[in-house]
Backbone as ProteinMPNN parsed JSONL, in Angstrom:
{"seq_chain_A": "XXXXXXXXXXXXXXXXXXXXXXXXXXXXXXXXXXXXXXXXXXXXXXXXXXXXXXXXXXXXXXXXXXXXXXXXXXXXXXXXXXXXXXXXXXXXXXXXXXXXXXXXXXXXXXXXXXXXXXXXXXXXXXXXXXXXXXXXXXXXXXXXXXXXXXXXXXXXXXXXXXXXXXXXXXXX", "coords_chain_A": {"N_chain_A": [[-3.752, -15.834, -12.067], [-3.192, -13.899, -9.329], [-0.165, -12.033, -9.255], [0.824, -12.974, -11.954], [-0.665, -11.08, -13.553], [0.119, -8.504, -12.069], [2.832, -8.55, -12.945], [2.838, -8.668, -15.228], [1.596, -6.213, -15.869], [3.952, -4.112, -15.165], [5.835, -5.023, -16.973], [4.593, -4.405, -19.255], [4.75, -1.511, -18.879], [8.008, -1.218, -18.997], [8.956, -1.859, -16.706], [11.39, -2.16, -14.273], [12.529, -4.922, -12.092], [12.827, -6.305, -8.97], [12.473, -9.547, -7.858], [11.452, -11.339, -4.67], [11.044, -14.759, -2.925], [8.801, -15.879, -0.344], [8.243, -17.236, 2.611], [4.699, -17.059, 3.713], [3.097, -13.678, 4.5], [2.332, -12.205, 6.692], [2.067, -9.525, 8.848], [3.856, -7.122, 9.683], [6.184, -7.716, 11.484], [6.272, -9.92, 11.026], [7.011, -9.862, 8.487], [9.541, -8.522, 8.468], [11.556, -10.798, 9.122], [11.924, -11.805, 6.85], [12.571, -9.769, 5.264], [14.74, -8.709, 5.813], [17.628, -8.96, 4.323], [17.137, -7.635, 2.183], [17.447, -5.036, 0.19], [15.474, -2.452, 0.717], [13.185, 0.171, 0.745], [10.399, -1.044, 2.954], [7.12, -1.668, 3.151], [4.038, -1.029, 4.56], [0.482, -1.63, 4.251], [-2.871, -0.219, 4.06], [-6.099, -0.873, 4.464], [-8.83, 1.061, 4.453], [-12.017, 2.164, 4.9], [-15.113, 4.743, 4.358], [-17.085, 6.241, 6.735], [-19.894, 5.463, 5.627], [-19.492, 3.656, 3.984], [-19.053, 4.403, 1.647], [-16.799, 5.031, 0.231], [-13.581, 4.334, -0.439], [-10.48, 3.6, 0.895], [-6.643, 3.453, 0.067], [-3.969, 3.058, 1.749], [-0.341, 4.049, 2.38], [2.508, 3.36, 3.706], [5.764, 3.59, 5.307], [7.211, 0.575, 6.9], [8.17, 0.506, 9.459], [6.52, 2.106, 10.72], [4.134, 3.652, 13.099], [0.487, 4.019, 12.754], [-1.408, 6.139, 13.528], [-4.498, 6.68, 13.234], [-6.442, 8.389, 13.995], [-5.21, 10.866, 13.663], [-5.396, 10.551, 11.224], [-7.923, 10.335, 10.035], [-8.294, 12.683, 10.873], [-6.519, 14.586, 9.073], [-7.609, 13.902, 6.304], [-10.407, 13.899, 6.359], [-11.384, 15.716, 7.434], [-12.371, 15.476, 9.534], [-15.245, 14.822, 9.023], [-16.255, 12.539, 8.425], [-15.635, 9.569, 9.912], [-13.033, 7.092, 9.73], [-12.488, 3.441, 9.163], [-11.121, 0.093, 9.466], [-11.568, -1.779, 6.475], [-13.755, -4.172, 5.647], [-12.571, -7.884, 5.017], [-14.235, -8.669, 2.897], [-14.784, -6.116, 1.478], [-12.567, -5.516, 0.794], [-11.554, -7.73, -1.068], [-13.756, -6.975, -3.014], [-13.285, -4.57, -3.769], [-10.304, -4.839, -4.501], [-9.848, -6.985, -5.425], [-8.202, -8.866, -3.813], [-6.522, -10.637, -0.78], [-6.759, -10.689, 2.441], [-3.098, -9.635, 4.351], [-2.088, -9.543, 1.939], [-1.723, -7.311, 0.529], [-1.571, -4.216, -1.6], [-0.382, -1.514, -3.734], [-0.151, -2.381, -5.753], [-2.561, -4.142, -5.885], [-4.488, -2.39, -6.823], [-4.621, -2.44, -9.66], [-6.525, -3.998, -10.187], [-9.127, -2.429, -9.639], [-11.299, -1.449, -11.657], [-12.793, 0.376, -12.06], [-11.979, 2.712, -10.758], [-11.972, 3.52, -7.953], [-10.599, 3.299, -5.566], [-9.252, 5.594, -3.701], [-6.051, 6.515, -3.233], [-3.653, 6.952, -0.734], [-0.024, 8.192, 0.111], [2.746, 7.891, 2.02], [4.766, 10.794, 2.67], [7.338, 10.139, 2.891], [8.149, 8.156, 1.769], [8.275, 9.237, -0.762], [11.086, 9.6, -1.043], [12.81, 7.465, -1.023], [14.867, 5.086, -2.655], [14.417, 2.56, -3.703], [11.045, 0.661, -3.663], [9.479, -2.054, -1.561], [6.874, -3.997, -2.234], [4.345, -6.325, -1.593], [3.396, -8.439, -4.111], [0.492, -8.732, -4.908], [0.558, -11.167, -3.744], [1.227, -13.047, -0.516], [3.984, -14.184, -0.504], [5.589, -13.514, -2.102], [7.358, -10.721, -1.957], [8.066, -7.794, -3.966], [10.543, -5.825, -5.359], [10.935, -2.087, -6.328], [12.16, 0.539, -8.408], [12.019, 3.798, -6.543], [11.138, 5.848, -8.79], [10.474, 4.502, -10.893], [8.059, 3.101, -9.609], [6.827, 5.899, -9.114], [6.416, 6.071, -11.922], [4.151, 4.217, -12.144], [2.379, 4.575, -10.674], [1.476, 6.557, -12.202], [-0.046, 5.31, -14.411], [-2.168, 4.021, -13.119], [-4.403, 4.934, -13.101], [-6.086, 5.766, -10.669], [-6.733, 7.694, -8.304], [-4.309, 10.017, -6.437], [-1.962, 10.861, -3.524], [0.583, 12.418, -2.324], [1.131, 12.245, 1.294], [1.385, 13.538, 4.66], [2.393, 11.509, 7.202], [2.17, 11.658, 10.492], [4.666, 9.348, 12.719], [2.514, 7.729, 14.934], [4.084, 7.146, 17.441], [5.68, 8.845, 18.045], [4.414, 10.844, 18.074], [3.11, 9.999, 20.454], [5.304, 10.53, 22.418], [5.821, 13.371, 22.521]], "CA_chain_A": [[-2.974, -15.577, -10.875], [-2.901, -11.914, -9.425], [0.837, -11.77, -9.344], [1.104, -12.699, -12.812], [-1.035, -9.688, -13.898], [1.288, -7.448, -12.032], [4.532, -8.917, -13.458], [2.394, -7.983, -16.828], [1.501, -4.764, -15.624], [5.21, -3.712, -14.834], [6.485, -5.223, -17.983], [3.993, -3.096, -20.271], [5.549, -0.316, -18.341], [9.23, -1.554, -18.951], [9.7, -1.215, -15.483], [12.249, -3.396, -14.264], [11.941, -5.58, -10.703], [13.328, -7.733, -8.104], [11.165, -10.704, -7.046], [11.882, -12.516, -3.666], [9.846, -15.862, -2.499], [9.41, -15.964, 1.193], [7.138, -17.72, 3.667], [3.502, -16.604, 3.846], [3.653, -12.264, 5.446], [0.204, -11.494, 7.057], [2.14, -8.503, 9.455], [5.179, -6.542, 9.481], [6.615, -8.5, 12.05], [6.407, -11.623, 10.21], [8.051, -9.585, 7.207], [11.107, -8.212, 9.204], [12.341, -11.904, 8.858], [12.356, -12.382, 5.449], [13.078, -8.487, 4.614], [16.324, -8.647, 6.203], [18.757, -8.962, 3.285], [16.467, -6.837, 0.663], [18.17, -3.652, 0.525], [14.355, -1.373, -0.112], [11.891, 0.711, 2.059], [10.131, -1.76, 3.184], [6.066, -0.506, 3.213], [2.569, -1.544, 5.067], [-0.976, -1.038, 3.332], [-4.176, -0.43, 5.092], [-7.324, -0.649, 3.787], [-9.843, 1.625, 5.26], [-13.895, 2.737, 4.023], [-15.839, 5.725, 5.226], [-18.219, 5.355, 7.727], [-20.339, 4.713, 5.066], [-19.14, 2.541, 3.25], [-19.197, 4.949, -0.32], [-15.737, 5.865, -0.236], [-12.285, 3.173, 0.353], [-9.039, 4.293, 0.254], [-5.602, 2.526, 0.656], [-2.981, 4.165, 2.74], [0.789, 3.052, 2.056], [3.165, 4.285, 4.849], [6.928, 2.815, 5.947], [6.943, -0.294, 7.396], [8.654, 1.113, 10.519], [5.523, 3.478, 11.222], [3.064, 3.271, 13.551], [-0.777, 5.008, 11.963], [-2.598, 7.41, 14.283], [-5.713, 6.672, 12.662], [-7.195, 9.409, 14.677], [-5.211, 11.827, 12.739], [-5.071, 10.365, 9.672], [-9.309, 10.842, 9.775], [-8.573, 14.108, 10.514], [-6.286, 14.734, 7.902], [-8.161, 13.234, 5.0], [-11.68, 13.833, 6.115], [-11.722, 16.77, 8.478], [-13.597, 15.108, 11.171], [-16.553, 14.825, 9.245], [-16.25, 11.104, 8.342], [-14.742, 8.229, 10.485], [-12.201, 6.084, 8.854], [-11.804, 2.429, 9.583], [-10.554, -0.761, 8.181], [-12.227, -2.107, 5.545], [-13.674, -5.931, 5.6], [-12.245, -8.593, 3.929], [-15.328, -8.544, 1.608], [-14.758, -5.021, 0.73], [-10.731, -5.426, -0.2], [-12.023, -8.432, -2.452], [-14.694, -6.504, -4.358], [-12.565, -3.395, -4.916], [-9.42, -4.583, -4.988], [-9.703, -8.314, -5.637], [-7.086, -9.05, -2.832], [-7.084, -11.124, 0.605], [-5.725, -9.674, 3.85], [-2.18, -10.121, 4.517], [-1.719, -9.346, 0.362], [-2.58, -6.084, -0.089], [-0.432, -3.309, -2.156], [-0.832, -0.607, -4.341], [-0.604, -3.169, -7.151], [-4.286, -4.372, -6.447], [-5.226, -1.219, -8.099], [-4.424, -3.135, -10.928], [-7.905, -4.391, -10.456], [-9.686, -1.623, -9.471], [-11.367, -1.227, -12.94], [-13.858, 2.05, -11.71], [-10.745, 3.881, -9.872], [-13.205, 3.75, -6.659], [-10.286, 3.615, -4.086], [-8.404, 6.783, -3.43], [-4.048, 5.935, -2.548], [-2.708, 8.155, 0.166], [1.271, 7.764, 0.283], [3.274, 8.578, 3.044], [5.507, 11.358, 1.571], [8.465, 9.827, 3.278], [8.575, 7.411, 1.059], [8.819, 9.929, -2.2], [12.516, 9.991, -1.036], [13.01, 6.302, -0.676], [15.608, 4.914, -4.047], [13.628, 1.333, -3.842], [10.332, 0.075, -2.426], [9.161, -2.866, -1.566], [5.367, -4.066, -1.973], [3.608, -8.048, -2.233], [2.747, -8.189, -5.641], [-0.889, -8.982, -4.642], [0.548, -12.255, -2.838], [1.901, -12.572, 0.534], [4.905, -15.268, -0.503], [6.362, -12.785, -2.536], [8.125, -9.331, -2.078], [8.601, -7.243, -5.092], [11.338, -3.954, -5.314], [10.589, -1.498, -7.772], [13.19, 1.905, -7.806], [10.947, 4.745, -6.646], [10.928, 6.336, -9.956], [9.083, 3.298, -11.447], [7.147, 3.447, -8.517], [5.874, 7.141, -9.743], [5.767, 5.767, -13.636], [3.541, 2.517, -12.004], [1.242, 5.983, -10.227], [0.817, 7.623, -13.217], [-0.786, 4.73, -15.299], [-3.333, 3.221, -12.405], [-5.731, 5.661, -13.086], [-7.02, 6.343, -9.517], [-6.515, 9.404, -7.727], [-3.124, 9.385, -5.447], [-1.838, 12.052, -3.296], [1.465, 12.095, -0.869], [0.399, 13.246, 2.776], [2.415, 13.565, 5.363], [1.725, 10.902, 8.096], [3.178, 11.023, 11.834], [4.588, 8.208, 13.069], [2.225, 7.491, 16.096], [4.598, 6.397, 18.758], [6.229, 10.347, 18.339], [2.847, 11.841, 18.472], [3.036, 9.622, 21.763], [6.015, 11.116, 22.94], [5.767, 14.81, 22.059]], "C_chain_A": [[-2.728, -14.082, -10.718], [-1.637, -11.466, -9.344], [1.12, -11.83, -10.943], [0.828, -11.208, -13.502], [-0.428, -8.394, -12.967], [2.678, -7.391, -12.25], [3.919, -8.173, -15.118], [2.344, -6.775, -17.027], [2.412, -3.634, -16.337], [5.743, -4.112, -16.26], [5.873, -4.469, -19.314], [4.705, -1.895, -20.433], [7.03, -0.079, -18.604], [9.572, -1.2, -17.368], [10.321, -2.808, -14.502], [11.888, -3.758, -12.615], [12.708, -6.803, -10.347], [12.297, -8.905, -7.379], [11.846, -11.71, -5.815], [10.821, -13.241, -2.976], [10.348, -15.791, -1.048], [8.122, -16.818, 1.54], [5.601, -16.808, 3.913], [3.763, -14.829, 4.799], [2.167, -11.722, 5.738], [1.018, -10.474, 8.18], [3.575, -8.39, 9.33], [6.083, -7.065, 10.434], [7.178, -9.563, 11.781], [7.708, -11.244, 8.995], [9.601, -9.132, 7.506], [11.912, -9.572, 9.018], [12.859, -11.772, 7.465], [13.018, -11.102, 4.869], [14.278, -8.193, 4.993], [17.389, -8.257, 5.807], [17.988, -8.104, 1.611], [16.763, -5.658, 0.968], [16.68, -2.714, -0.663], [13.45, -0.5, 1.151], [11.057, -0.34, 1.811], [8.293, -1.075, 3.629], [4.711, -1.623, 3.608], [1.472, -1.037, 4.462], [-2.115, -1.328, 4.127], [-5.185, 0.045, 4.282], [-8.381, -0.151, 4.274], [-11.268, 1.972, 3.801], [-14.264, 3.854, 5.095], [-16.539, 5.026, 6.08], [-19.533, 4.608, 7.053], [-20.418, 3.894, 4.058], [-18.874, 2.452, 1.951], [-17.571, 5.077, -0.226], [-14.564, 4.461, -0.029], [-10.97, 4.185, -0.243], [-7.675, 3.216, 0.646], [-4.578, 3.797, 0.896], [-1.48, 3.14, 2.517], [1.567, 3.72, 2.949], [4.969, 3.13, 4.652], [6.538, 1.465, 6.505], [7.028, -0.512, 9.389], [7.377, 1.842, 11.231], [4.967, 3.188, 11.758], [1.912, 4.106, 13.541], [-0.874, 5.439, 13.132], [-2.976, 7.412, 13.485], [-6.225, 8.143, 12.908], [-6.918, 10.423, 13.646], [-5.196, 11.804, 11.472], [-6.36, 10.768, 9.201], [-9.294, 12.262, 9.833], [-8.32, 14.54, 9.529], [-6.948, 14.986, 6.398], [-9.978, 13.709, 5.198], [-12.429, 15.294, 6.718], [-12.851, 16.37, 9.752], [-14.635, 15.115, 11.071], [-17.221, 13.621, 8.916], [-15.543, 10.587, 8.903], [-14.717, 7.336, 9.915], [-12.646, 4.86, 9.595], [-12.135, 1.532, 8.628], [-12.004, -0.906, 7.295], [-12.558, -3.821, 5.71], [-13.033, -6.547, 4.391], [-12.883, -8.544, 2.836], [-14.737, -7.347, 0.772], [-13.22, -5.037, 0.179], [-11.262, -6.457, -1.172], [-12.595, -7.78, -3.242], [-14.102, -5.243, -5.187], [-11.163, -3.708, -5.488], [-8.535, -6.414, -5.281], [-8.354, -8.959, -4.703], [-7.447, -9.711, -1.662], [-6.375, -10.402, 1.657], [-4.428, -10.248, 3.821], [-0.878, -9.865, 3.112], [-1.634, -7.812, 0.104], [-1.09, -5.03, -0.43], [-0.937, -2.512, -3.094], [-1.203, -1.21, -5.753], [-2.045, -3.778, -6.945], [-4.607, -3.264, -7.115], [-5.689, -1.496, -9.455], [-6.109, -3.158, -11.082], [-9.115, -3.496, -10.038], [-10.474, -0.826, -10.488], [-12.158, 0.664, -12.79], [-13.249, 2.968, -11.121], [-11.483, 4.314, -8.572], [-11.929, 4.266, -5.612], [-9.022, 4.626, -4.536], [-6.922, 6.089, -2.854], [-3.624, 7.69, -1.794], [-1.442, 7.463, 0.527], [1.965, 8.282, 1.244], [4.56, 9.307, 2.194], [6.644, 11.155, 2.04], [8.96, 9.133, 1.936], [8.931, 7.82, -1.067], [10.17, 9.945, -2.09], [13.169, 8.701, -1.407], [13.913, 5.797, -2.61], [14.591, 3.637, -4.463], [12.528, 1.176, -2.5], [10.231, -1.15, -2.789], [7.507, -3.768, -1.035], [5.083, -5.718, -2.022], [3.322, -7.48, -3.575], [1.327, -8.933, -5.921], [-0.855, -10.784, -4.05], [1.592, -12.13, -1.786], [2.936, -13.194, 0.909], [5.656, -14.589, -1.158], [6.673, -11.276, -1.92], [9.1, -8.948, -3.447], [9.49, -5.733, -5.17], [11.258, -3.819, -6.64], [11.807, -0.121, -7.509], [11.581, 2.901, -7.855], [10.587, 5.736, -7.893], [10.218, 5.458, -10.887], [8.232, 3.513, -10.311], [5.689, 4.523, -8.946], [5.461, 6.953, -10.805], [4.205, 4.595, -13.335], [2.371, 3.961, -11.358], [0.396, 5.995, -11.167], [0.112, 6.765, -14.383], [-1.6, 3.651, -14.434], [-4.614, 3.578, -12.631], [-6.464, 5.969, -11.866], [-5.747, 7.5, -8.729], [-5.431, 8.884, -6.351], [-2.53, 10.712, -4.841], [-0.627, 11.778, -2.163], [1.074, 13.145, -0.067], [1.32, 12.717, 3.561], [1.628, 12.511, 6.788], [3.159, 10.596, 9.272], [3.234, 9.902, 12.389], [3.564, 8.656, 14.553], [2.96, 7.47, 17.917], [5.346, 7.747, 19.228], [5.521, 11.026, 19.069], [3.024, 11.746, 20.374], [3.647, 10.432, 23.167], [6.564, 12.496, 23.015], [4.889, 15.503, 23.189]], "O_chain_A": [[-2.271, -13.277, -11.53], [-1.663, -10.235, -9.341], [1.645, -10.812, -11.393], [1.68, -10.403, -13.879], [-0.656, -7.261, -13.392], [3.493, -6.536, -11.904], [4.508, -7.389, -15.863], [2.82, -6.175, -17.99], [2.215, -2.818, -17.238], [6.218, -3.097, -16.768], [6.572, -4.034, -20.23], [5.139, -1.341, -21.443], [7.444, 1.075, -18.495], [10.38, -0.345, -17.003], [9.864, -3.92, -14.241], [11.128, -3.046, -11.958], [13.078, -7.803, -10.963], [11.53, -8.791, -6.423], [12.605, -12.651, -6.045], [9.848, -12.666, -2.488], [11.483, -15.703, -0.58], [7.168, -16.993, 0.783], [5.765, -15.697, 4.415], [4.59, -14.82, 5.71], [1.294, -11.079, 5.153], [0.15, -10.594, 9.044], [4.352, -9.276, 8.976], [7.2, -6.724, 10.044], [8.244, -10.061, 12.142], [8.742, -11.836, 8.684], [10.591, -9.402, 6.827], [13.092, -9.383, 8.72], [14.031, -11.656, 7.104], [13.937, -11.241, 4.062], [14.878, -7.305, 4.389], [18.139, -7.485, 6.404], [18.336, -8.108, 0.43], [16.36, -5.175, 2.026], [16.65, -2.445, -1.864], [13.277, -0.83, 2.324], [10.864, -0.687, 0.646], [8.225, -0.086, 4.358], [4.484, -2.711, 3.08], [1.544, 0.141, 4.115], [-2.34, -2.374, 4.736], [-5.199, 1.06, 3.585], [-9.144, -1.036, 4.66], [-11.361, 1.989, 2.573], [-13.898, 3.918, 6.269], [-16.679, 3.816, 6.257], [-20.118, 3.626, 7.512], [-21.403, 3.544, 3.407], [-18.614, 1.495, 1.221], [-17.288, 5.403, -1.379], [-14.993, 3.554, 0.684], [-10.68, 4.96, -1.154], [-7.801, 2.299, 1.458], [-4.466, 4.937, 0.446], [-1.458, 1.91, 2.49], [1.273, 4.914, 3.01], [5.089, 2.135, 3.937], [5.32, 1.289, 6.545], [6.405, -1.193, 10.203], [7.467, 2.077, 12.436], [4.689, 2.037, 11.423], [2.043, 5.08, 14.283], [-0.132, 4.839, 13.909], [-2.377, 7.957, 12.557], [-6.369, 8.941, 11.982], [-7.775, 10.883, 12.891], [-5.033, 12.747, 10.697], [-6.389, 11.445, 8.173], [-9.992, 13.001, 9.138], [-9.207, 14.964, 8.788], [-6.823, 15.938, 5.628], [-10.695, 13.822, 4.204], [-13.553, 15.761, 6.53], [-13.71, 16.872, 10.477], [-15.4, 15.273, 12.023], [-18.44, 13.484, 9.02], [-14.397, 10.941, 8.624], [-15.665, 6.665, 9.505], [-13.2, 5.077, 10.673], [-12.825, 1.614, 7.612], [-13.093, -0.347, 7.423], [-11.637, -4.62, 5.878], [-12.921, -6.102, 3.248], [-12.279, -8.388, 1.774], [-14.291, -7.489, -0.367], [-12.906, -4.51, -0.888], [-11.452, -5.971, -2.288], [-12.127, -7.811, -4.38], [-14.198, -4.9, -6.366], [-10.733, -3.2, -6.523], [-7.375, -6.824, -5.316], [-7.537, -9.607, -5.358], [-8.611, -9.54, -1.3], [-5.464, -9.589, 1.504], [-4.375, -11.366, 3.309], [0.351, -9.918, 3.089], [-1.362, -7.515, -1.06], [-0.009, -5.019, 0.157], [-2.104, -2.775, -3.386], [-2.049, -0.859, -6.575], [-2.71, -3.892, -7.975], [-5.11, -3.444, -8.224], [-6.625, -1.077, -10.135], [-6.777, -2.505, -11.883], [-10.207, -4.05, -10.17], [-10.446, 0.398, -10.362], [-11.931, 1.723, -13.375], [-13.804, 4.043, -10.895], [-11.513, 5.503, -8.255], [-12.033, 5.299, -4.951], [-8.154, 4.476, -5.397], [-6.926, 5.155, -2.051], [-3.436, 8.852, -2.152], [-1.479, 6.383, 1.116], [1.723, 9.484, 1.343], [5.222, 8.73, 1.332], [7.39, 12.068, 1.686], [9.91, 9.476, 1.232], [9.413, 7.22, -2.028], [10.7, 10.346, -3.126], [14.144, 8.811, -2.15], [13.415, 6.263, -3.635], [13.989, 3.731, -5.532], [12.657, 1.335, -1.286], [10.629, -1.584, -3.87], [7.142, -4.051, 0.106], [5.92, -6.31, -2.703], [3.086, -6.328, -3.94], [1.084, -9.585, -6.936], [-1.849, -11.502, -3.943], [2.589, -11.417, -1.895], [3.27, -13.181, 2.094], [6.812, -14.946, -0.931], [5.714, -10.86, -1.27], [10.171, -9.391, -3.861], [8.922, -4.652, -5.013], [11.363, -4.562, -7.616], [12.231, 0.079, -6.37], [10.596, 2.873, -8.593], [9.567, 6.411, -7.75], [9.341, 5.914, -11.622], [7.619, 4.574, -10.429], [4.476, 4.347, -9.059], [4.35, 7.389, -11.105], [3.404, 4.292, -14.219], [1.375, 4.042, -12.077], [-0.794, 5.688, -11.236], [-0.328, 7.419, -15.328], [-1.738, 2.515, -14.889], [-5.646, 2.926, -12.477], [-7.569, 6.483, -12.041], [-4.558, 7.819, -8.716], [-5.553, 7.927, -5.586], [-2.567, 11.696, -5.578], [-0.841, 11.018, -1.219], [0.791, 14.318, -0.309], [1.973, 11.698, 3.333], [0.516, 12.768, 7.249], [4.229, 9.988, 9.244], [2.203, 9.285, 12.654], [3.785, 9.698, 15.169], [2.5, 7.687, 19.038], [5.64, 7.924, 20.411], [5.672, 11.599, 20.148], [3.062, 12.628, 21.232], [3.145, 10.788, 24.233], [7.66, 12.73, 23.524], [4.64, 16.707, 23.126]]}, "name": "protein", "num_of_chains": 1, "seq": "XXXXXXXXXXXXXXXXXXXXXXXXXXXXXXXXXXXXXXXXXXXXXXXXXXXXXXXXXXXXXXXXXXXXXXXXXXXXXXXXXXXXXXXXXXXXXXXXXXXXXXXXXXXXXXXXXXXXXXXXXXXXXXXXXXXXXXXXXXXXXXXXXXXXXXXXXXXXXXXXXXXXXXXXXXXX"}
């Protein structure tokens, strides 16, 4: 079960955790119900690939946020690769995960450190987050200082970037 192996993970780590069971969370919409009474930053994961298909990365932002892709390709690639999602196939093979699941804890399974983690550096401030723990019935809070200890022993390459909410961009 891929939740167990991140309850194992975390407990290698001593890093302590809240576990709450909810109703199936395939969009942030859905999760606003159940996240209600969980006092954490509350966080979305997107799974993007280059254009060709060598590179994946996962992107972890607020839950609140809305991406500008546009600039996030700029950002990250300089406009000389176009981002987008990633297929279901490809989150299974790198990060053994289904849609609707996805969190920084698939990494877990990421044995070759293939996919790159870009963090929204909002969330370096944040006291608790809150991720699936590679299923989408649970919500797990970690304090952001486990958070950074749970970083620093994934082994793939992680970097906080600053990402505008969209809907500003809009209105600017």
């Amino acid at each position: 079960m891929q939740q167990q192996k991140v309850y194992s993970f975390l407990k290698n780590l001593n890093i302590q955790y809240q576990l709450y069971e909810h109703e199936p969370i395939f969009t942030v919409e859905d999760g606003n119900i159940y996240w209600a009474n969980i006092e954490a930053t509350h966080c979305k994961n997107l799974f993007f690939r280059d254009k060709k298909g060598k590179q994946h990365y996962l992107v972890v932002l607020r839950s609140d946020k809305q991406l500008d892709i546009k600039q996030l390709n700029s950002n990250l690639t300089g406009d000389n690769e176009r981002l987008s999602f990633a297929s279901p196939e490809r989150l299974m093979r790198h990060l053994q995960l289904t849609p609707g699941s996805v969190s920084p804890f698939g990494l877990i399974n990421d044995e070759q450190n293939h996919v790159i983690l870009f963090i929204d550096s909002d969330l370096k401030k944040a006291e608790k987050l809150s991720f699936h723990p590679n299923i989408n019935t649970f919500s797990l809070v970690i304090s952001g200082s486990d958070f950074q200890l749970f970083l620093q022993n994934i082994g793939n390459k992680h970097q906080y970037i600053r990402i505008e909410n969209a809907i500003n961009n809009l209105i600017a």
